[in-house]
C-alpha positions in Angstrom: -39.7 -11.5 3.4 -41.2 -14.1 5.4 -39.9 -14.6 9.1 -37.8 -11.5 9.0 -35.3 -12.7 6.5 -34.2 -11.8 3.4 -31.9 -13.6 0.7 -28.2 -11.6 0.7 -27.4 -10.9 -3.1 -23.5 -10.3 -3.8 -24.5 -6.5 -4.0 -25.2 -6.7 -0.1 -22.2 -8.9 0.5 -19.9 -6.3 -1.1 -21.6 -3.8 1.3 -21.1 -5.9 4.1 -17.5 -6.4 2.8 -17.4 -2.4 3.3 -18.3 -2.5 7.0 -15.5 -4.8 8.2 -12.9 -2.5 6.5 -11.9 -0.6 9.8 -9.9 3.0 9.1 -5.9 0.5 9.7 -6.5 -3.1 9.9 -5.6 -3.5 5.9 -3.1 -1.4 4.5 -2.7 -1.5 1.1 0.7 -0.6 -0.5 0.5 -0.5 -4.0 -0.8 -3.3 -6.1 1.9 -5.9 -4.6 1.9 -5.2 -0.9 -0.5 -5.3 1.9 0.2 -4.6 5.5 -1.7 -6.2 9.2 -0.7 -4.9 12.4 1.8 -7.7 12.6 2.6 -8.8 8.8 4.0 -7.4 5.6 2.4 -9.5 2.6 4.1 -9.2 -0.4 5.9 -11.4 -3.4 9.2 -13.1 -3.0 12.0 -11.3 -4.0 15.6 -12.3 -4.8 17.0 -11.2 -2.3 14.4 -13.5 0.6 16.6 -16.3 -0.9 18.3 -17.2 2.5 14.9 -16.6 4.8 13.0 -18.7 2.8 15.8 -21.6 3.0 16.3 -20.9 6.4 12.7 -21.6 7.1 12.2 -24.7 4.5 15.2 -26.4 6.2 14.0 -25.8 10.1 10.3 -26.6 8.7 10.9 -29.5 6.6 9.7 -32.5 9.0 6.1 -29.9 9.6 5.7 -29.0 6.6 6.1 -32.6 4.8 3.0 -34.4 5.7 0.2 -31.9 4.8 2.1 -29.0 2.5 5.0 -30.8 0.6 6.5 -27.9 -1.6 9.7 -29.2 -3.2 9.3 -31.5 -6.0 11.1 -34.6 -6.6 14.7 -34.4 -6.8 14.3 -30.5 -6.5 17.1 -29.0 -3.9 15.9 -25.8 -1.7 17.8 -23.1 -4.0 15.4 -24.7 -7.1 12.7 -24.5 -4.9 12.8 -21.0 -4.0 13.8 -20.0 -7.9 10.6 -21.5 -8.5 8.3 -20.1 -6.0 10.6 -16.8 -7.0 9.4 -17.4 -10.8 5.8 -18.5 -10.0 5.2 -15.1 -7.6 6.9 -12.6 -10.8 4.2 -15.1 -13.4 1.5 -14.4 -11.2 1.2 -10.8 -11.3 2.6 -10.5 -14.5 -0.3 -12.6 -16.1 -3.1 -11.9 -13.3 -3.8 -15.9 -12.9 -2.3 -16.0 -9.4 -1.8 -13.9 -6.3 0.8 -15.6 -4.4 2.0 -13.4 -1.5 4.6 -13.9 1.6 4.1 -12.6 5.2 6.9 -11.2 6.8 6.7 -10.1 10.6 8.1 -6.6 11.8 11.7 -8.0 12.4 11.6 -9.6 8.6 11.2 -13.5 9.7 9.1 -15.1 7.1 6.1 -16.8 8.6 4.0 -18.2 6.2 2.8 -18.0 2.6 -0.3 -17.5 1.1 -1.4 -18.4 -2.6 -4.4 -17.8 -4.9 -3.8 -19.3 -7.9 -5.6 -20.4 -10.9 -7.5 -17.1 -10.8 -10.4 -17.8 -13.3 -12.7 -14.5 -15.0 -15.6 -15.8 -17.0 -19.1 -16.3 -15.5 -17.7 -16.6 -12.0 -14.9 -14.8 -10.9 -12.6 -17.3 -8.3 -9.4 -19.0 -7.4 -7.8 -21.7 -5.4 -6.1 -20.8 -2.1 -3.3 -23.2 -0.5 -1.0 -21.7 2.4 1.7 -22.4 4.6 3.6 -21.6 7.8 7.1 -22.2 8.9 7.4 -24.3 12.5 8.6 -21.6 14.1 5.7 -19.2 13.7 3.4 -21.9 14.8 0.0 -21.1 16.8 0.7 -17.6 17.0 -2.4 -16.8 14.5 -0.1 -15.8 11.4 -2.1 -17.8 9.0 -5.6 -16.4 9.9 -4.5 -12.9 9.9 -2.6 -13.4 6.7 -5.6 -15.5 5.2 -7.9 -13.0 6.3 -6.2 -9.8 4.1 -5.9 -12.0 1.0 -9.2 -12.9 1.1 -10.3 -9.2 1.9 -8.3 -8.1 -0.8 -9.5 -10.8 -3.1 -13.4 -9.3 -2.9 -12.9 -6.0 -3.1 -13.8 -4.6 -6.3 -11.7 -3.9 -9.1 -9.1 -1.8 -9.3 -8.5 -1.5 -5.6 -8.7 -5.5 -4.8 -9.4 -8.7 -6.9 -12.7 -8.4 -7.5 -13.4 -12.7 -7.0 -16.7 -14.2 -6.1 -15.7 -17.4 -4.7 -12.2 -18.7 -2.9 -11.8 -22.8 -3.2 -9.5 -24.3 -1.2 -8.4 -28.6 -0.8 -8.0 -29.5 2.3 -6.6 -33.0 3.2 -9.6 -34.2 5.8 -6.3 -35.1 8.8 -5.2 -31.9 8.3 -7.7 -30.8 11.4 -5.4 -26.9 11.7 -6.0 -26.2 8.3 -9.7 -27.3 8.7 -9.8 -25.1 11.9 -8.5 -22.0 10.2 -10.1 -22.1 7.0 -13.8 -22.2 9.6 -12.6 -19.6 11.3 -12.5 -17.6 8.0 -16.0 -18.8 6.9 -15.1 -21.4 3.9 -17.5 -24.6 4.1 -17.2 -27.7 2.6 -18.3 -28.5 -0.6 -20.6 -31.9 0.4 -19.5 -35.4 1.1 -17.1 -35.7 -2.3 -13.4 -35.7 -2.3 -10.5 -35.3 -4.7 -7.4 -36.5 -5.5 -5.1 -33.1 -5.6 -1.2 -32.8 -6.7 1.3 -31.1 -4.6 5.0 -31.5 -4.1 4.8 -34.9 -7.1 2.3 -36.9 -5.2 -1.6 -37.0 -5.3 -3.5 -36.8 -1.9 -7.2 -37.2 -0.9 -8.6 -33.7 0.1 -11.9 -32.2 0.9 -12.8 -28.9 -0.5 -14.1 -25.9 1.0 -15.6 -22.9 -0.5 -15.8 -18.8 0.6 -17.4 -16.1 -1.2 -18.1 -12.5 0.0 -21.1 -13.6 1.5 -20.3 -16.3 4.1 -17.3 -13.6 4.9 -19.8 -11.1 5.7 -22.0 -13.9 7.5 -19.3 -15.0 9.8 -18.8 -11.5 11.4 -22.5 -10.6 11.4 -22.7 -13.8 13.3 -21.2 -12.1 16.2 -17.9 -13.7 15.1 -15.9 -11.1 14.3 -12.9 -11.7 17.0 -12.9 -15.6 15.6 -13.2 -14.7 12.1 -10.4 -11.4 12.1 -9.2 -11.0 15.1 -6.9 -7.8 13.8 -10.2 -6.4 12.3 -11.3 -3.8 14.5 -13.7 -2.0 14.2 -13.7 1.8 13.6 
């Protein structure tokens, strides 16, 4: 152990993960549900048909350059039946966790996916998210980012039991960049890729965030950055 240090192993990371579990900050309701002091995370259902369009349509100019969700030709009811469809696959097949966040009065204020969930020497996903215009700088996204990701590494049953979160991020989208930091991902070197969202392909950089860096981020004396709805206990 030279210099004081050791090498964390995902057995300490899990540990660590323990530790920044306060008595309230995550509320787990059932398998589909998870509540923050300020959000509800949960699947779409049928009947958030006229929030979510609500949102799209007074979101459509922010949400166009960096998270384009309607495909081409595709009308805001298909979109919604879609993201309705992809939620219900999701959690029926265990390949994707794709989970709303509703504030206390029911506005819809952003979304937050891990999909492509892959079990087989490593256990990970790939996150994407995003938040209406009106619930803009108000720290929705981290806090909402923050329980999926919590949720993701905790052991099986209770959570997702993933190793690793991947996210693309396009490099001029400097928010996105800015939270996913704040949450401990780190890019994956110089190399970029050419991802597919909403029928076109854009240039991102990728970022990586396993249990580890989570758990190095608040040891770091970062806790109020990294979570700032984890208290703790």
């Amino acid at each position: 152990m030279p210099n004081g240090r050791r090498t964390l192993t995902l057995a300490d990371s899990r540990d660590g993960l323990a530790a920044l579990k306060p008595g309230k900050p995550l509320e787990v309701l059932g398998r589909e549900h998870l509540r923050t002091p300020r959000l509800v995370l949960r699947p779409f259902r049928a009947a958030d048909r006229d929030e979510f369009i609500r949102v799209v349509r007074e979101s459509r100019d922010h949400l166009a350059e960096f998270s384009p969700l309607h495909m081409p030709g595709e009308s805001d009811g298909e979109l919604f039946a879609r993201q309705l469809r992809l939620a219900l696959e999701g959690d029926s097949t265990l390949n994707a966790c794709r989970r709303a966040a509703f504030d206390e009065s029911g506005r819809l204020v952003c979304a937050i996916n891990l999909n492509s969930i892959r079990r087989g020497l490593t256990f990970e996903a790939d996150a994407n998210w995003w938040t209406g215009a009106d619930a803009l700088h108000r720290g929705y996204a981290t806090e909402a980012l923050g329980a999926l990701l919590l949720h993701a590494f905790t052991d099986l049953p209770a959570g997702l039991g993933l190793h690793r979160v991947l996210a693309g991020i396009q490099p001029q989208n400097t928010a996105s960049r800015r939270l996913a930091e704040r949450l401990g991902f780190r890019r994956l070197g110089p190399e970029r890729s050419y991802l597919h969202a909403g029928g076109k392909w854009d240039l991102h950089e990728m970022y990586e965030v396993s249990p580890d860096t989570l758990m190095l981020r608040a040891a770091g004396g970062e806790r109020s950055a990294l979570m700032p709805w984890c208290l703790m206990p």
